[in-house]
C-alpha positions, -999 to 999 in steps of 0.1 A, spaced: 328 714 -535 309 717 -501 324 711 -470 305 698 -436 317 694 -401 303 671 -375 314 642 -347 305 627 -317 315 610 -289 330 569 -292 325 540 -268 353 555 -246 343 592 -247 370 607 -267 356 637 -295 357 623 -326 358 648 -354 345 641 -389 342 655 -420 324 657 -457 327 670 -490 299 671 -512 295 686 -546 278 715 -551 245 716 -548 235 741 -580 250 714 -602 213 698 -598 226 664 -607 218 635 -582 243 622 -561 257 589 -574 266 577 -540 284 582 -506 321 569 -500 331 564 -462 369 566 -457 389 553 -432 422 570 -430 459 557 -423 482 553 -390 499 587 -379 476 605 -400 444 623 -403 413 626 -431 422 663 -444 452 646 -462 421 632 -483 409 663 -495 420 658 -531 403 626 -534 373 639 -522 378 664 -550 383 637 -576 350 624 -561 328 651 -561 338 660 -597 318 627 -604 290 634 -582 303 612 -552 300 627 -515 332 614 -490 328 611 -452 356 610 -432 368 608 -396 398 611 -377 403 583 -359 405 587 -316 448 600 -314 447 613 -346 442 642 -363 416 669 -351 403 641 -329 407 634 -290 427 614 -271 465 605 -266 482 603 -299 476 573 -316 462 557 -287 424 539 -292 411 528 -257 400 497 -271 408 485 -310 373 473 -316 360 510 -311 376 513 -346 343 499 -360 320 522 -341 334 551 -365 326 534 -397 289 527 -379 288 564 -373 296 575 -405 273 552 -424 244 567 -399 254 596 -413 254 590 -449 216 578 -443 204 603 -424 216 629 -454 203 606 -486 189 569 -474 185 557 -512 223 568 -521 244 533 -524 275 540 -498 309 522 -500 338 519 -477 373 530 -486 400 526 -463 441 534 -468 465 510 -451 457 509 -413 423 520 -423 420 490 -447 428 464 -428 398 481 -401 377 478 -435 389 446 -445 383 434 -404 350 448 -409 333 435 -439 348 398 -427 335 402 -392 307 427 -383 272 431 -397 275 455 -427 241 459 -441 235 488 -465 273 485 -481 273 489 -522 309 477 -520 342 483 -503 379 496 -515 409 490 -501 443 501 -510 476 491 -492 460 480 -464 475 463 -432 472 426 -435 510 419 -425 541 448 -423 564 452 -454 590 449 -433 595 431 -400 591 450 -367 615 454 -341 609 417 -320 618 435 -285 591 461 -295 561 441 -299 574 419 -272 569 447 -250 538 459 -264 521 425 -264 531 426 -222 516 464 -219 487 462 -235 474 442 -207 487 461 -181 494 497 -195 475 499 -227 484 534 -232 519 528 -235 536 547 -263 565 538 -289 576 557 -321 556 539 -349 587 531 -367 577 543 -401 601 550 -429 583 585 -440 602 579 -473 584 550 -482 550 570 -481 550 580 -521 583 585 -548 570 623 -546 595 640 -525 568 669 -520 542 646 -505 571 637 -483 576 668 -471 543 677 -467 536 649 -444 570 656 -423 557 693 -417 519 685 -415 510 695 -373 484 670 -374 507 638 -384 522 622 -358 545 591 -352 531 581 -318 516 543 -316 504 529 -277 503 491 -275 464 490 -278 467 506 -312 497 486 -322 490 453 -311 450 456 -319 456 464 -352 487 436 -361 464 409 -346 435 425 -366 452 417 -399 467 383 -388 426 378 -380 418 389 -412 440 362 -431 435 337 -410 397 335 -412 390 350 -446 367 327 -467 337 347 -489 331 378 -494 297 390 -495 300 425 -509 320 433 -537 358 445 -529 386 460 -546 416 454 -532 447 475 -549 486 476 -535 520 487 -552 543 462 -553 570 486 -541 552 492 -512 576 494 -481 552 496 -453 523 473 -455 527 441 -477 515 436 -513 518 394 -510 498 397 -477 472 412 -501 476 386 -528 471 358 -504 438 375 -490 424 378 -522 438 339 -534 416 326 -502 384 350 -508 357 339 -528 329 362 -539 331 392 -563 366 402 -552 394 419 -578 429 427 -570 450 453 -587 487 453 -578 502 487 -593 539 478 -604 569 502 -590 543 523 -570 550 527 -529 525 530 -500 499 559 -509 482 550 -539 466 581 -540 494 599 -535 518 584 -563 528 607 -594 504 577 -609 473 594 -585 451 602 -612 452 571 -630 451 549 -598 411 573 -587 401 566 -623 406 527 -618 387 530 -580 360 554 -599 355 528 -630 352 500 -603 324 517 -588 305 524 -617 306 489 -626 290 483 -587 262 505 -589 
């Protein structure tokens, strides 16, 4: 597997630092596609770096950012200046997937936060050029409801303090039922648990968008959740996919928590994603 570097600068001029993995070139097979990925809250797109392995294997490229606050990225933890510069990444990285190979179909994967920014996206901005999108736990609604005093006082900051920063409130435990993901993720110097009231309240809203107005779909999506998922809600994704029309498929996992990919049930769970694409191209 080869690894690439790159970035640029968003909207509000924070560094944005991005990443790829392709497979190696003396294979001299042709690249079956590109896969865009839009990482999680608190988190960062080397945590990734197995399913871009999985990917490659098959020929797939992945391109990845961390988003402004996260990771190897700019900016205030978890703090976006404005939540709509969440899109501009996924612009970036699809200019990116053309410049390298223009004929390759791309699709867009995004984990939790990052899927409801994909889910936002393919409902609401021109997406022109997409093969398809994936999306696994993503934020539509909270598993679990937030502290009422906390988004009361984000809601009243973000207007007048948008940088404002709470603890994100997330039960690490709920992440996977492997205790050594767990741990990695506690001790991993790029994870944080930082949220401002941009971030927080710009991407709640997001999802409450998302459901709201959600009617057809007009690229095909996979849309996969565990229904012991404890941070991001499985029915939330059940009723997006009950109200979308279009080539839409849901794929609730049973007893598996947030990370999908990170499960004991990984393997199996990349094979279902891979065999989905197959059937897109």
């Amino acid at each position: 597997m080869k690894h690439t570097e790159f970035g640029w600068k968003n909207p509000a001029k924070t560094a944005i630092y991005a990443q790829g993995w392709w497979p190696e070139p003396q294979n001299n097979k042709p690249l079956k596609g590109i896969i865009l990925l839009m990482h999680g809250l608190g988190e960062h797109s080397a945590r990734y770096q197995h399913v871009a392995e999985f990917f490659t294997h098959y020929n797939f490229a992945v391109l990845a950012c961390d988003r402004s606050g996260h990771g190897k990225s700019g900016g205030k933890r978890g703090h976006i200046a404005k939540y709509e510069y969440v899109f501009d990444d996924i612009v970036k990285l699809h200019s990116e997937a053309s410049r390298r190979h223009s004929n390759v179909p791309v699709f867009l994967y995004g984990h939790s936060m990052g899927g409801g920014i994909v889910l936002d996206y393919i409902l609401h901005k021109k997406h022109s050029g997409l093969k398809g999108a994936i999306v696994t736990g993503p934020l539509l609604e909270p598993a679990f409801k937030p502290p009422s005093v906390l988004l009361f006082i984000g809601k009243i900051m973000r207007s007048i303090y948008p940088g404002f920063s709470q603890n994100n409130q997330l039960d690490l435990q709920q992440i996977s039922r492997d205790e050594l993901v767990v741990e990695a993720y506690s001790k991993d110097p790029l994870v944080h648990s930082k949220i401002t009231s941009e971030t927080a309240i710009g991407m709640l809203s997001s999802g409450e968008n998302s459901l709201r107005t959600v009617n057809k779909i007009n690229i095909p999506l996979l849309i996969t959740h565990g229904d012991k998922d404890g941070l991001t809600s499985h029915l939330a994704s059940e009723k997006f996919a009950q109200k979308a029309s279009g080539d839409v498929q849901l794929k609730i996992w049973e007893g598996l928590f947030h990370e999908l990919h990170n499960e004991p049930e990984k393997m199996e769970v990349l094979e279902y994603i891979y065999q989905w694409i197959l059937q897109k191209l």
